[in-house]
PQR file with spaces between the fields and no chain letter, atoms N, CA, C, O and H, PARSE charges and radii, in Angstrom:
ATOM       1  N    UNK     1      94.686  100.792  112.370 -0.4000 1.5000
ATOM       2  CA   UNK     1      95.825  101.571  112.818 -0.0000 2.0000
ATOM       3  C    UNK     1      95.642  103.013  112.360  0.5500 1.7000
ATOM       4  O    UNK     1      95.272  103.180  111.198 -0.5500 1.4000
ATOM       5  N    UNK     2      95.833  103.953  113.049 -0.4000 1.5000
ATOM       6  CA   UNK     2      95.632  105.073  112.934 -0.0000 2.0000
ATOM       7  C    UNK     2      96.715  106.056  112.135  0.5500 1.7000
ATOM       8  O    UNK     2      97.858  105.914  112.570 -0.5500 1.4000
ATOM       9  H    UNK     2      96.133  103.817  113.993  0.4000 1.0000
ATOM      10  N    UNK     3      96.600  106.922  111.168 -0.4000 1.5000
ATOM      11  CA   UNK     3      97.718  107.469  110.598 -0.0000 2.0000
ATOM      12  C    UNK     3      98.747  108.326  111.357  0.5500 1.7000
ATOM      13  O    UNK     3      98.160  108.855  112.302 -0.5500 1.4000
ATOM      14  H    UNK     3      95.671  107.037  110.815  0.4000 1.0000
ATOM      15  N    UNK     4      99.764  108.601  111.333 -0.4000 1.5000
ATOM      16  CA   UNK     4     100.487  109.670  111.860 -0.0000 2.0000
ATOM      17  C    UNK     4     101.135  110.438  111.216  0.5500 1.7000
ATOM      18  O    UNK     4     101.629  110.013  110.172 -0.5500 1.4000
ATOM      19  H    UNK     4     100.240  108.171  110.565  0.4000 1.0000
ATOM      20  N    UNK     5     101.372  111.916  111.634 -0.4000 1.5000
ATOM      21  CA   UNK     5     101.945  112.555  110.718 -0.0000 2.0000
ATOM      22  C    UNK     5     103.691  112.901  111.148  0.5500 1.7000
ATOM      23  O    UNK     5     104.051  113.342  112.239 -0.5500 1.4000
ATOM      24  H    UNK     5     100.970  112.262  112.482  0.4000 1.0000
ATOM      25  N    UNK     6     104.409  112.639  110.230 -0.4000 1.5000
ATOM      26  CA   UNK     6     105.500  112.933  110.705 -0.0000 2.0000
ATOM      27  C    UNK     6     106.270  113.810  109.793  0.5500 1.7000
ATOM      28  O    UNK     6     105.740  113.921  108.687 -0.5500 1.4000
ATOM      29  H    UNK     6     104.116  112.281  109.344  0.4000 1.0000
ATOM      30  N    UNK     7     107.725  114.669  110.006 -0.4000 1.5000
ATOM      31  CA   UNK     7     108.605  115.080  109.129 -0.0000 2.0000
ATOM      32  C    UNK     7     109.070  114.641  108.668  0.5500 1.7000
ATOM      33  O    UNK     7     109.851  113.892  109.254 -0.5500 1.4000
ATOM      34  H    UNK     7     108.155  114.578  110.904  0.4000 1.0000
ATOM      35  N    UNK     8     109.075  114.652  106.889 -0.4000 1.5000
ATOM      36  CA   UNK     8     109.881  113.960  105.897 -0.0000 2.0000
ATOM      37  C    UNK     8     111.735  113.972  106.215  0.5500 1.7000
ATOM      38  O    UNK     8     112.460  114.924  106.502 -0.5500 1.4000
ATOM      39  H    UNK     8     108.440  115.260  106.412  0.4000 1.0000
ATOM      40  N    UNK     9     112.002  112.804  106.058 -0.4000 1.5000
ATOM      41  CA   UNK     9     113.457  112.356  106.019 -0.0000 2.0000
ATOM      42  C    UNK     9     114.086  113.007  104.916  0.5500 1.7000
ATOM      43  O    UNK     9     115.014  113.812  104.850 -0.5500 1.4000
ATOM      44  H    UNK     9     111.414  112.030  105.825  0.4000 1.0000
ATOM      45  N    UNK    10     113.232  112.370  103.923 -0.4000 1.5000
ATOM      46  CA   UNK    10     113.661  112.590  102.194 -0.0000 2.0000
ATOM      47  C    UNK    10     112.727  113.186  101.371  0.5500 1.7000
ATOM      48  O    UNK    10     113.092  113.192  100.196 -0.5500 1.4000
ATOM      49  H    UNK    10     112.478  111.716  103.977  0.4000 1.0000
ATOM      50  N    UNK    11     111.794  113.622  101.548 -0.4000 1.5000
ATOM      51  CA   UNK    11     111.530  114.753  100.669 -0.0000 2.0000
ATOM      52  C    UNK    11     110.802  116.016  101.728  0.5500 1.7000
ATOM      53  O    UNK    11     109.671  116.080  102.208 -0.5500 1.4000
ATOM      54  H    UNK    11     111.497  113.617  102.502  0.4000 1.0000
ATOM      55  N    UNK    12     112.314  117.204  101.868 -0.4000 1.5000
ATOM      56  CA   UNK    12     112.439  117.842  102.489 -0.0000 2.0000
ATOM      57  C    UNK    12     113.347  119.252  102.136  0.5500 1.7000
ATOM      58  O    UNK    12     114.526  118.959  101.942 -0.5500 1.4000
ATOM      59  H    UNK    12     113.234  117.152  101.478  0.4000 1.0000
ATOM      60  N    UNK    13     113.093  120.555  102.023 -0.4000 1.5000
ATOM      61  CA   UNK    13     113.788  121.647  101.850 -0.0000 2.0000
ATOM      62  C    UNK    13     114.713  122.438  103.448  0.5500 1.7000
ATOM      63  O    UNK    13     115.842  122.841  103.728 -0.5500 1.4000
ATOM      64  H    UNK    13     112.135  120.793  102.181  0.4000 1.0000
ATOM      65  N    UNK    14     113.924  122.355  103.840 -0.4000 1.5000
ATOM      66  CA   UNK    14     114.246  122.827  105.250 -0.0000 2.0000
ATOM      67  C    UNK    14     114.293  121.289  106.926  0.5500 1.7000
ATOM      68  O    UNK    14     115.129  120.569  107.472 -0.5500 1.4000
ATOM      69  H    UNK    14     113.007  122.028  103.612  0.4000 1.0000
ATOM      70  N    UNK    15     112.899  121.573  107.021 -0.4000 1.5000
ATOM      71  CA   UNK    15     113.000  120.540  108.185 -0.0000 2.0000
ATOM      72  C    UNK    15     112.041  119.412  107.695  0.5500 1.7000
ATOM      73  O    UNK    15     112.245  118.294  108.168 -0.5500 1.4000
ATOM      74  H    UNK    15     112.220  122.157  106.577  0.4000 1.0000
ATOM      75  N    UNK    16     111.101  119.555  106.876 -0.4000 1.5000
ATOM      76  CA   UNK    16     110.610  118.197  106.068 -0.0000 2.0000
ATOM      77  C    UNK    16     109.084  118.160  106.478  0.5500 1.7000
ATOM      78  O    UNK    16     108.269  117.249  106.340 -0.5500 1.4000
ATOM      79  H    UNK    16     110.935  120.464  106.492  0.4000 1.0000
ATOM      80  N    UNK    17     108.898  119.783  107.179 -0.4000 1.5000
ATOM      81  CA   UNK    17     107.832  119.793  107.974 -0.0000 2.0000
ATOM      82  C    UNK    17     106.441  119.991  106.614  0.5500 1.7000
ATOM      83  O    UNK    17     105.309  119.560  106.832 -0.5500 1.4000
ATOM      84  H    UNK    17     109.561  120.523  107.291  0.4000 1.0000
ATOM      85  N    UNK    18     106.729  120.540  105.578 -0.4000 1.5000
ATOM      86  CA   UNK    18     105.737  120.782  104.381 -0.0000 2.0000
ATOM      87  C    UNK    18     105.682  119.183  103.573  0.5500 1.7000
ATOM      88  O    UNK    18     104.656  118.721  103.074 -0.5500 1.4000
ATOM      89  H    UNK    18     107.648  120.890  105.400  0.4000 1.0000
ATOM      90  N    UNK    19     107.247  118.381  103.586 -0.4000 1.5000
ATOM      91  CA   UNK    19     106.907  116.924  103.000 -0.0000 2.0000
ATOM      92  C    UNK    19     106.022  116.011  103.767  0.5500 1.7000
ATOM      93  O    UNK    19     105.140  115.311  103.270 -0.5500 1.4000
ATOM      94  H    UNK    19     108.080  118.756  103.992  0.4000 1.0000
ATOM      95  N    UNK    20     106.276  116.068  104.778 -0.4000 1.5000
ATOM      96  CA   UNK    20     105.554  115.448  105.857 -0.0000 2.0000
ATOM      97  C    UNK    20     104.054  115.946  105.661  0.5500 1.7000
ATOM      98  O    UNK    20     103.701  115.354  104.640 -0.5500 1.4000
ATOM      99  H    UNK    20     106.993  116.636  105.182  0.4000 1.0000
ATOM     100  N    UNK    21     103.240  116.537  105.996 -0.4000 1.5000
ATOM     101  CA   UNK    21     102.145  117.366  105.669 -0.0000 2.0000
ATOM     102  C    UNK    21     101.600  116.945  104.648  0.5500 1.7000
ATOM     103  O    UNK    21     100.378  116.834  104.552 -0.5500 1.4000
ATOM     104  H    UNK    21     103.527  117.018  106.825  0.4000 1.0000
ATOM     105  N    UNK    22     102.471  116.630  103.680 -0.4000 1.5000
ATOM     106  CA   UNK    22     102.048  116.603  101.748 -0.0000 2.0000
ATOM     107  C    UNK    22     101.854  115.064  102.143  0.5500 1.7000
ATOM     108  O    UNK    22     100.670  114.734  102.071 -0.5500 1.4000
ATOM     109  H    UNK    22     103.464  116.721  103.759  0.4000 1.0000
ATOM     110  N    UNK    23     102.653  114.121  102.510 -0.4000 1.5000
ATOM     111  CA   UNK    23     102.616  112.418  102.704 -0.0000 2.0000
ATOM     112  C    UNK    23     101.465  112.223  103.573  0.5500 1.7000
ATOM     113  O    UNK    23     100.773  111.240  103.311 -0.5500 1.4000
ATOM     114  H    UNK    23     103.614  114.390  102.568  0.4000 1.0000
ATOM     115  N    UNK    24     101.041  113.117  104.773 -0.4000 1.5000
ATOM     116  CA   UNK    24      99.728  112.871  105.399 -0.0000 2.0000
ATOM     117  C    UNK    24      98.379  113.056  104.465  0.5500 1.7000
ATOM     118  O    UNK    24      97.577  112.202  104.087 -0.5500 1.4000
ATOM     119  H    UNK    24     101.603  113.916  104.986  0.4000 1.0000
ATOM     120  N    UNK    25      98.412  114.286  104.262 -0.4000 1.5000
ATOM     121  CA   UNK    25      96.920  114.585  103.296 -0.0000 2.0000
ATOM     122  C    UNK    25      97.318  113.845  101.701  0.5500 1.7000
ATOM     123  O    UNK    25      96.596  114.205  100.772 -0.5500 1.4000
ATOM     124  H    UNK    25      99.063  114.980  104.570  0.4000 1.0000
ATOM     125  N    UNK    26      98.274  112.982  101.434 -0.4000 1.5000
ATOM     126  CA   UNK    26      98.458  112.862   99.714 -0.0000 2.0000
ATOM     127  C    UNK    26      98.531  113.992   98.906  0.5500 1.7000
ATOM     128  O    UNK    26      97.800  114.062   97.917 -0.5500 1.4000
ATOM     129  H    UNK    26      98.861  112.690  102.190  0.4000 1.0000
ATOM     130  N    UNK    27      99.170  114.730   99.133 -0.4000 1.5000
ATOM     131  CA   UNK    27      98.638  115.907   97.615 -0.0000 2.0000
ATOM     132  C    UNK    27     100.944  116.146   97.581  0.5500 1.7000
ATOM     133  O    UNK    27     101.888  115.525   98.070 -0.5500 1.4000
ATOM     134  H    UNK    27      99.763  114.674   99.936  0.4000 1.0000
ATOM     135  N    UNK    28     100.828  117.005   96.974 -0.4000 1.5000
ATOM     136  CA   UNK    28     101.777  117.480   96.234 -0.0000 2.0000
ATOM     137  C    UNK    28     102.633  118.357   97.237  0.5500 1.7000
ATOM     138  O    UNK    28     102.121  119.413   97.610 -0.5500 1.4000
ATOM     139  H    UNK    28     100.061  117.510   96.577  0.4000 1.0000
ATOM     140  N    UNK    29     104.055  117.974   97.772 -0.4000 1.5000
ATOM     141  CA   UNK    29     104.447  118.873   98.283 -0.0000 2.0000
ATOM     142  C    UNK    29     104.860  120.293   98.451  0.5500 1.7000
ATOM     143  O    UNK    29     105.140  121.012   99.410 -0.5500 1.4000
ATOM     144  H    UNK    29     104.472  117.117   97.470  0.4000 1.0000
ATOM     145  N    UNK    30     104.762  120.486   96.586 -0.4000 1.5000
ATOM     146  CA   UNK    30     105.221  121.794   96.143 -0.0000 2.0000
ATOM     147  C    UNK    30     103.732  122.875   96.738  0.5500 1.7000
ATOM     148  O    UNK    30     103.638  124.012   97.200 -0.5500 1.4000
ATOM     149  H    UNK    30     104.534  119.902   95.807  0.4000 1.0000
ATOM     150  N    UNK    31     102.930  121.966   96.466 -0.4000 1.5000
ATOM     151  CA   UNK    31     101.583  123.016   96.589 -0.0000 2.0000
ATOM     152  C    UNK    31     101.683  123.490   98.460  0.5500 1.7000
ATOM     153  O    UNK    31     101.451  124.537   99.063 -0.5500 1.4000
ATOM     154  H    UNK    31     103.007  121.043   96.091  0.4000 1.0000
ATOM     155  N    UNK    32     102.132  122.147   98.877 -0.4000 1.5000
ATOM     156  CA   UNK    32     101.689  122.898  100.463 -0.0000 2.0000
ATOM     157  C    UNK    32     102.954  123.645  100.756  0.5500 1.7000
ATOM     158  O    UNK    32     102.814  124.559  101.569 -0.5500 1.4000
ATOM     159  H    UNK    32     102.321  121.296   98.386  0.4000 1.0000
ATOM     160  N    UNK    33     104.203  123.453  100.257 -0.4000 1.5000
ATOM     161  CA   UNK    33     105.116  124.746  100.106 -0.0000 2.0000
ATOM     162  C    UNK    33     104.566  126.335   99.779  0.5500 1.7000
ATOM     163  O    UNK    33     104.689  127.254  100.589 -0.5500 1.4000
ATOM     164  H    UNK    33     104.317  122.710   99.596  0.4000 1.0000
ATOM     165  N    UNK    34     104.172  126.421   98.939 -0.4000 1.5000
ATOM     166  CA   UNK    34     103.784  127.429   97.930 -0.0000 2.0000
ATOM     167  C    UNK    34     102.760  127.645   98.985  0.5500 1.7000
ATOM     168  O    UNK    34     103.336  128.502   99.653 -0.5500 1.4000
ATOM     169  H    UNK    34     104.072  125.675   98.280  0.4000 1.0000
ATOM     170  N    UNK    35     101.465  127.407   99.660 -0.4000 1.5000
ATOM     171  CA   UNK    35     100.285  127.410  100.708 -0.0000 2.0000
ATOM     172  C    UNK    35     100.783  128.335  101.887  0.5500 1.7000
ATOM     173  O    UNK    35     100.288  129.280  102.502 -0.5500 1.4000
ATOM     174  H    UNK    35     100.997  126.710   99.117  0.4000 1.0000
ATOM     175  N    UNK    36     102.254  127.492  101.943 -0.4000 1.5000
ATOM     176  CA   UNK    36     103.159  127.920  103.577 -0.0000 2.0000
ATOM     177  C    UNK    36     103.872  129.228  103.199  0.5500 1.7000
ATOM     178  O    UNK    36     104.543  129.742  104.094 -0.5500 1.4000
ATOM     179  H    UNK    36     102.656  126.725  101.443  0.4000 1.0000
ATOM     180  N    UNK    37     103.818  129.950  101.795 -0.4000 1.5000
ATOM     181  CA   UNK    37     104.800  131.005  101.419 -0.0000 2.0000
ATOM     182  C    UNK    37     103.805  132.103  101.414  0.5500 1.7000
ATOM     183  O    UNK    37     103.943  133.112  102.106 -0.5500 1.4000
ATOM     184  H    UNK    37     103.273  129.532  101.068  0.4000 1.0000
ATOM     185  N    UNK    38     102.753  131.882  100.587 -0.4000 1.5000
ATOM     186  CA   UNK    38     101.321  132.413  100.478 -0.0000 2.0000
ATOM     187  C    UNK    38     100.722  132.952  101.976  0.5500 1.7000
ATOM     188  O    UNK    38     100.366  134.123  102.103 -0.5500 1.4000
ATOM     189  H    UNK    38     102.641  131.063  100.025  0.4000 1.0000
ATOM     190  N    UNK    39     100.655  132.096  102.964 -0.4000 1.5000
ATOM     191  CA   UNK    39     100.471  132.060  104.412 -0.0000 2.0000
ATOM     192  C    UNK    39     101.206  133.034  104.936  0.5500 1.7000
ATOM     193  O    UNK    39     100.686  134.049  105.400 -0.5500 1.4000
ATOM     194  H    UNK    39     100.945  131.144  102.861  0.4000 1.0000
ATOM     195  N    UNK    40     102.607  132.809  104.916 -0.4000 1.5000
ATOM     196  CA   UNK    40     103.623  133.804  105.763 -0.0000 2.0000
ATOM     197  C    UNK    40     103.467  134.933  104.998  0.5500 1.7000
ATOM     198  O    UNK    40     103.215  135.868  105.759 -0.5500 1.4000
ATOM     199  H    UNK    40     103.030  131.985  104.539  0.4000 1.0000
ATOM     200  N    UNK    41     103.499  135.313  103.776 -0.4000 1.5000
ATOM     201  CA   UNK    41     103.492  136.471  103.068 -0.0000 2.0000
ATOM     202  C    UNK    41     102.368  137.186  103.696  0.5500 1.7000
ATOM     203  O    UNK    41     102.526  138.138  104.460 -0.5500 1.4000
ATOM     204  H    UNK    41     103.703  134.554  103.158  0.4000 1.0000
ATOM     205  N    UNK    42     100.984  136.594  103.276 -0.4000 1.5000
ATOM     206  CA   UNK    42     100.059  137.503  104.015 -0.0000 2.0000
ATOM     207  C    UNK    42      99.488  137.897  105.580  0.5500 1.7000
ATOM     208  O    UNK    42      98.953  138.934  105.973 -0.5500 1.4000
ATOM     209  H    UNK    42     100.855  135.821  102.655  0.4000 1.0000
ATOM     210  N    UNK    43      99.835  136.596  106.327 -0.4000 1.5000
ATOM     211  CA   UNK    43      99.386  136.997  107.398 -0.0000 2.0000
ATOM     212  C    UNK    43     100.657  137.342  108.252  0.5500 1.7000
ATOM     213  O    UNK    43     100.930  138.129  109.157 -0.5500 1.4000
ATOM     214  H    UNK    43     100.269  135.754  106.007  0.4000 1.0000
ATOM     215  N    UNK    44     101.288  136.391  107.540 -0.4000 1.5000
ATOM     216  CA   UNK    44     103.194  137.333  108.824 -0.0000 2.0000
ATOM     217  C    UNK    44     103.199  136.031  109.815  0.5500 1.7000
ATOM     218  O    UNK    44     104.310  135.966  110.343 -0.5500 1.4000
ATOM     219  H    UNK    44     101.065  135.751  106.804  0.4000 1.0000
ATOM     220  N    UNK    45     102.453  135.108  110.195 -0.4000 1.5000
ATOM     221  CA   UNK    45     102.436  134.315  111.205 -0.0000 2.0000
ATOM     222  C    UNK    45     102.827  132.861  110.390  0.5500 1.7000
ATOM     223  O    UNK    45     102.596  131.927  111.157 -0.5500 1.4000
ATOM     224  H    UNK    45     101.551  135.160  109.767  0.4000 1.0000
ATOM     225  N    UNK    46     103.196  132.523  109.460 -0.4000 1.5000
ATOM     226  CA   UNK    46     103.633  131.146  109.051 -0.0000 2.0000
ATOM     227  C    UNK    46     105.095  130.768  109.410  0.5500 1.7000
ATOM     228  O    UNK    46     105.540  129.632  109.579 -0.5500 1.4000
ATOM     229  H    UNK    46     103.383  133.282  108.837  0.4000 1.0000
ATOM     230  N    UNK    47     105.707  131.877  109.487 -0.4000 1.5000
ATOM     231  CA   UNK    47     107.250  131.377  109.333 -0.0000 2.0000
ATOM     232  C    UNK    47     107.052  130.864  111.286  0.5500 1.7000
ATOM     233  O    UNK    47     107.730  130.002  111.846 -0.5500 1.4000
ATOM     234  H    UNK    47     105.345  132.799  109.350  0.4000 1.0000
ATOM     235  N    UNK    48     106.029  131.644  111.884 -0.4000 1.5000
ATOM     236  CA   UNK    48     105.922  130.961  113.185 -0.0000 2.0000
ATOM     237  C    UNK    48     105.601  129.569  113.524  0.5500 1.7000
ATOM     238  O    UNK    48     106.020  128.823  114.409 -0.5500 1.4000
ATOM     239  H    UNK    48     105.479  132.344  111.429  0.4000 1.0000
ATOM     240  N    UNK    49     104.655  129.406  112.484 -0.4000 1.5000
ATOM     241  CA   UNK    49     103.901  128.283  112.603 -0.0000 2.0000
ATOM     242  C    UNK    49     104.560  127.075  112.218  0.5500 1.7000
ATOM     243  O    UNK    49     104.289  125.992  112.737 -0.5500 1.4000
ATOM     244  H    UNK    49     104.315  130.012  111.766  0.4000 1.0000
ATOM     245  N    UNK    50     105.810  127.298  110.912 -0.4000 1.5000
ATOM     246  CA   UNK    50     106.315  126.109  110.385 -0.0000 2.0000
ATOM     247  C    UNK    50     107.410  125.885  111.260  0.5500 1.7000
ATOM     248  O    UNK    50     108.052  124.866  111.005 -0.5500 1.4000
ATOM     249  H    UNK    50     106.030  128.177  110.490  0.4000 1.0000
ATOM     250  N    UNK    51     107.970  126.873  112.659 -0.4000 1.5000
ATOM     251  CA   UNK    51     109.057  126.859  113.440 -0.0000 2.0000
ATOM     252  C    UNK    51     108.386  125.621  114.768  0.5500 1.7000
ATOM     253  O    UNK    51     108.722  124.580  115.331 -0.5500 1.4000
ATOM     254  H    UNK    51     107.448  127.701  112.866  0.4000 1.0000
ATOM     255  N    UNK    52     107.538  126.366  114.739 -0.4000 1.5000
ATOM     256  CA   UNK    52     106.682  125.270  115.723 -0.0000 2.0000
ATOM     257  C    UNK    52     106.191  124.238  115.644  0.5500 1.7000
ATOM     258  O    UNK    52     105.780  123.684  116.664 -0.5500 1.4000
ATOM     259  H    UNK    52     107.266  127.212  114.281  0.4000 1.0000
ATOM     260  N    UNK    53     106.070  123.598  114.288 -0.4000 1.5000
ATOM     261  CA   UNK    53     105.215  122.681  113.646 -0.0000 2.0000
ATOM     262  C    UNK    53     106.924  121.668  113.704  0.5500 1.7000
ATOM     263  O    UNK    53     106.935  120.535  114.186 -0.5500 1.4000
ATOM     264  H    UNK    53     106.405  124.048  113.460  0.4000 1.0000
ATOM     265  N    UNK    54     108.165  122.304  113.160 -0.4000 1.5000
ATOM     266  CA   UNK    54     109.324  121.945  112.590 -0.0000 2.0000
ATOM     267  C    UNK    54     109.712  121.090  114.328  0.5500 1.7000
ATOM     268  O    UNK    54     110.281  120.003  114.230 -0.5500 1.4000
ATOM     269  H    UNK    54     108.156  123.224  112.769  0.4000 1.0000
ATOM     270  N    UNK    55     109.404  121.591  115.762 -0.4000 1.5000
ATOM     271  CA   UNK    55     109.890  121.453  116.964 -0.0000 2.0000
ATOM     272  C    UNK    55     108.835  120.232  117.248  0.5500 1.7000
ATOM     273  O    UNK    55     109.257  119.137  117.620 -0.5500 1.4000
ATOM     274  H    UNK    55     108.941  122.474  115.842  0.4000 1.0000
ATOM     275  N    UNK    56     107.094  120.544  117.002 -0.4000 1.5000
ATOM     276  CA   UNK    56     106.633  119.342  117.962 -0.0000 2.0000
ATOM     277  C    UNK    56     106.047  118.173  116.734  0.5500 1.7000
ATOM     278  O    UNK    56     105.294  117.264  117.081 -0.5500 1.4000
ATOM     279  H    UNK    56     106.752  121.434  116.700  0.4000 1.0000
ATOM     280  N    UNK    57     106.460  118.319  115.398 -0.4000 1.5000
ATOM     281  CA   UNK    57     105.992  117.180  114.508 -0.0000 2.0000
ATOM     282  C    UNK    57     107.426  116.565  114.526  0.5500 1.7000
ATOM     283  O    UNK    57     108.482  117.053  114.123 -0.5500 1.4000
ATOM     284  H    UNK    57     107.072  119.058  115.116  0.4000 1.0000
ATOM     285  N    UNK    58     107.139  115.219  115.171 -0.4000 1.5000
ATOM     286  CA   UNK    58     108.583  114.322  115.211 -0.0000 2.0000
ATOM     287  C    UNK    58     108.614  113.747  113.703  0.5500 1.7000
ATOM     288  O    UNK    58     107.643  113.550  112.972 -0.5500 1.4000
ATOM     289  H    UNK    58     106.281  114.823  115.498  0.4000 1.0000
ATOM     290  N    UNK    59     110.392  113.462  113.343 -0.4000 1.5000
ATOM     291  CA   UNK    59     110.348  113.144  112.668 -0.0000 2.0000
ATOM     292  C    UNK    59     110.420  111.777  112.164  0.5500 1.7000
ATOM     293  O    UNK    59     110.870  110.873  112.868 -0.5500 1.4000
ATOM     294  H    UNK    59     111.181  113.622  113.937  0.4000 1.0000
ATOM     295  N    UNK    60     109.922  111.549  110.763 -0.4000 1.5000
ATOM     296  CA   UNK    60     109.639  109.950  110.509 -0.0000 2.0000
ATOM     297  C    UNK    60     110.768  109.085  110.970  0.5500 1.7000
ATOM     298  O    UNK    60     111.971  109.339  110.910 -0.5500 1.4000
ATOM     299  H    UNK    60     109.556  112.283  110.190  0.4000 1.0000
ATOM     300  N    UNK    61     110.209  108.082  111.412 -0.4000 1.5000
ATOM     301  CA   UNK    61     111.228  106.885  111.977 -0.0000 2.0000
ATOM     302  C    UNK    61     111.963  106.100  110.702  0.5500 1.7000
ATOM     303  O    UNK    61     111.380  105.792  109.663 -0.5500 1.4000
ATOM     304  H    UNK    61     109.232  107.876  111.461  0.4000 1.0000
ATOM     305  N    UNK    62     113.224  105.868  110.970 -0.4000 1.5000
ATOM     306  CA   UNK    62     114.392  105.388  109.866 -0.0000 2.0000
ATOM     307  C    UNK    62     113.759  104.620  108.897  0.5500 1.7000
ATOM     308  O    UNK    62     113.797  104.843  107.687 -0.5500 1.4000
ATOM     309  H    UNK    62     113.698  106.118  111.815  0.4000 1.0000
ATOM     310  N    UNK    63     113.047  103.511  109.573 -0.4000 1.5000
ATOM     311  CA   UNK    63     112.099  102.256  108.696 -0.0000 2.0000
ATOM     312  C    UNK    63     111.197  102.365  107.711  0.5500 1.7000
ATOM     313  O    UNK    63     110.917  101.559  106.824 -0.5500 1.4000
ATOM     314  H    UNK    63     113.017  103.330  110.556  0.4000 1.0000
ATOM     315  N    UNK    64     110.564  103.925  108.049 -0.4000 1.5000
ATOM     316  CA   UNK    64     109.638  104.329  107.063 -0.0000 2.0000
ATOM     317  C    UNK    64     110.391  105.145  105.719  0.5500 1.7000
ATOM     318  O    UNK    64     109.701  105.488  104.758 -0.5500 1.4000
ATOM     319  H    UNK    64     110.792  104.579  108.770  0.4000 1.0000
ATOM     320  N    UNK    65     111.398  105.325  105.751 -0.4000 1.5000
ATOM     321  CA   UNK    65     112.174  105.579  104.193 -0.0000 2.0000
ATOM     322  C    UNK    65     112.898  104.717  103.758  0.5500 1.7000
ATOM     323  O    UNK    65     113.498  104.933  102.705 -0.5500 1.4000
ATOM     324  H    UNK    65     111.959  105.046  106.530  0.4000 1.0000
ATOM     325  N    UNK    66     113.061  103.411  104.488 -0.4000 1.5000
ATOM     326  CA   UNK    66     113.461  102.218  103.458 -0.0000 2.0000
ATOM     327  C    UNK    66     112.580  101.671  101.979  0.5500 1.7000
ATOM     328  O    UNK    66     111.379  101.400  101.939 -0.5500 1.4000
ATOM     329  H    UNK    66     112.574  103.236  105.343  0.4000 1.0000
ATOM     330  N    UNK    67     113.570  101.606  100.816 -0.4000 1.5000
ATOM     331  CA   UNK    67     113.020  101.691   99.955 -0.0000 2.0000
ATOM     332  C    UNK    67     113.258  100.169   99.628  0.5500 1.7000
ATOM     333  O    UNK    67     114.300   99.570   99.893 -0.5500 1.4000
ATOM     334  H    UNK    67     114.545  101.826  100.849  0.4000 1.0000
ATOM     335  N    UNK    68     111.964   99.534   98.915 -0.4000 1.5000
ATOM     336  CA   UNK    68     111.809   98.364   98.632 -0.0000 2.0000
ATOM     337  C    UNK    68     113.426   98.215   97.896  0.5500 1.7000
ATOM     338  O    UNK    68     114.379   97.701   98.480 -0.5500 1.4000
ATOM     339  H    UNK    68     111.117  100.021   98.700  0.4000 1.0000
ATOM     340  N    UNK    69     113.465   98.700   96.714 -0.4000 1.5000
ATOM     341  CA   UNK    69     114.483   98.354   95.463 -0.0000 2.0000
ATOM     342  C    UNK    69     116.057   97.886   96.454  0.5500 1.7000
ATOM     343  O    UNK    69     116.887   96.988   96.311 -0.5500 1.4000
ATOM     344  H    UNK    69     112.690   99.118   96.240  0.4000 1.0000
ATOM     345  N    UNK    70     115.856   99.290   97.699 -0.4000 1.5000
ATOM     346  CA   UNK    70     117.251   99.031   98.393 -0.0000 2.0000
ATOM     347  C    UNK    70     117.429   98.337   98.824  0.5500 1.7000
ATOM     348  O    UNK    70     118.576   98.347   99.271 -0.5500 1.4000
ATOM     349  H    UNK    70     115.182  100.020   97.815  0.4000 1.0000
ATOM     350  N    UNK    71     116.513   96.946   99.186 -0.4000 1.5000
ATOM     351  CA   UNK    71     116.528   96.009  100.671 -0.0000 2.0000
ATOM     352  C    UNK    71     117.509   94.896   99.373  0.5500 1.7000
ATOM     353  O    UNK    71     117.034   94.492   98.312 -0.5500 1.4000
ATOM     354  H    UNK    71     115.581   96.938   98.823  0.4000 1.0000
ATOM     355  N    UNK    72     118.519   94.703   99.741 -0.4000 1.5000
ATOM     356  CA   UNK    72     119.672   93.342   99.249 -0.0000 2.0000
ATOM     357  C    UNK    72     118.371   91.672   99.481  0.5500 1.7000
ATOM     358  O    UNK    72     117.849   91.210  100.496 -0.5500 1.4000
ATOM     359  H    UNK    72     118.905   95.031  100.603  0.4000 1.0000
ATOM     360  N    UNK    73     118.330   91.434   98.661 -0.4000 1.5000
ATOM     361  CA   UNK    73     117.713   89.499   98.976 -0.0000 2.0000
ATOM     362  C    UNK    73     118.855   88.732   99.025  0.5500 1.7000
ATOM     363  O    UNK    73     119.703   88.772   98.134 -0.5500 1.4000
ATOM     364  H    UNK    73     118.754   91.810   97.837  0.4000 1.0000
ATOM     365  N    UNK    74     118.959   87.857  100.258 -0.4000 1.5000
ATOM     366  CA   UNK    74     119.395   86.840   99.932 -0.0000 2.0000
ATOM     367  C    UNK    74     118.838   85.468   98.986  0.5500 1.7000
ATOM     368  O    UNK    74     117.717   85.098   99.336 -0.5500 1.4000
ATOM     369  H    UNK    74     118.270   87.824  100.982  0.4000 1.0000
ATOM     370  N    UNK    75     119.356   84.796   98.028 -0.4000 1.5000
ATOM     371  CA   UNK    75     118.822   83.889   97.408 -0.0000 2.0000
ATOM     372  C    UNK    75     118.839   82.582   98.162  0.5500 1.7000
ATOM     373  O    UNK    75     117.876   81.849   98.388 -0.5500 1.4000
ATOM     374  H    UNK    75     120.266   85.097   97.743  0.4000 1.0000
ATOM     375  N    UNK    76     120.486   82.367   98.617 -0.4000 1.5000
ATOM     376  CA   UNK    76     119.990   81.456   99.077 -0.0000 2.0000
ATOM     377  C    UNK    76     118.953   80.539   99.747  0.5500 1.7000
ATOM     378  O    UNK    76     119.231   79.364   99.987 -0.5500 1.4000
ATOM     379  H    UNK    76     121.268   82.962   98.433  0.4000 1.0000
């Protein structure tokens, strides 16, 4: 099965488009924040890029932020 990248639900400042990003490659979301500030600062074209990235990276489906601890067991 092939990976996909999507926008974070829950770990997200704006549109979840830098959490998302950070959950695809594994690394640290703060860093690809800080990458995306670094980016727009110098070249002037990021705040474009994360507007566009924010419109065609869909975001993660409900199922994928269910958290084990939250799911209720029935015992019976």
């Amino acid at each position: 099965m092939s990976k996909k990248i999507y926008r974070s639900r829950t770990d997200k400042k704006l549109g979840g488009v830098a959490g998302g990003i950070a959950r695809y490659f594994s690394i640290d979301p703060s860093l690809v924040r800080l990458l995306w500030v670094i980016a727009s600062l110098y070249w002037g074209a990021g705040l474009i890029f994360y507007i566009a990235a924010w419109i065609i990276i869909p975001e993660e489906p409900e199922w994928d932020t269910i958290d084990i601890h939250d799911a209720k067991v029935d015992d019976n």
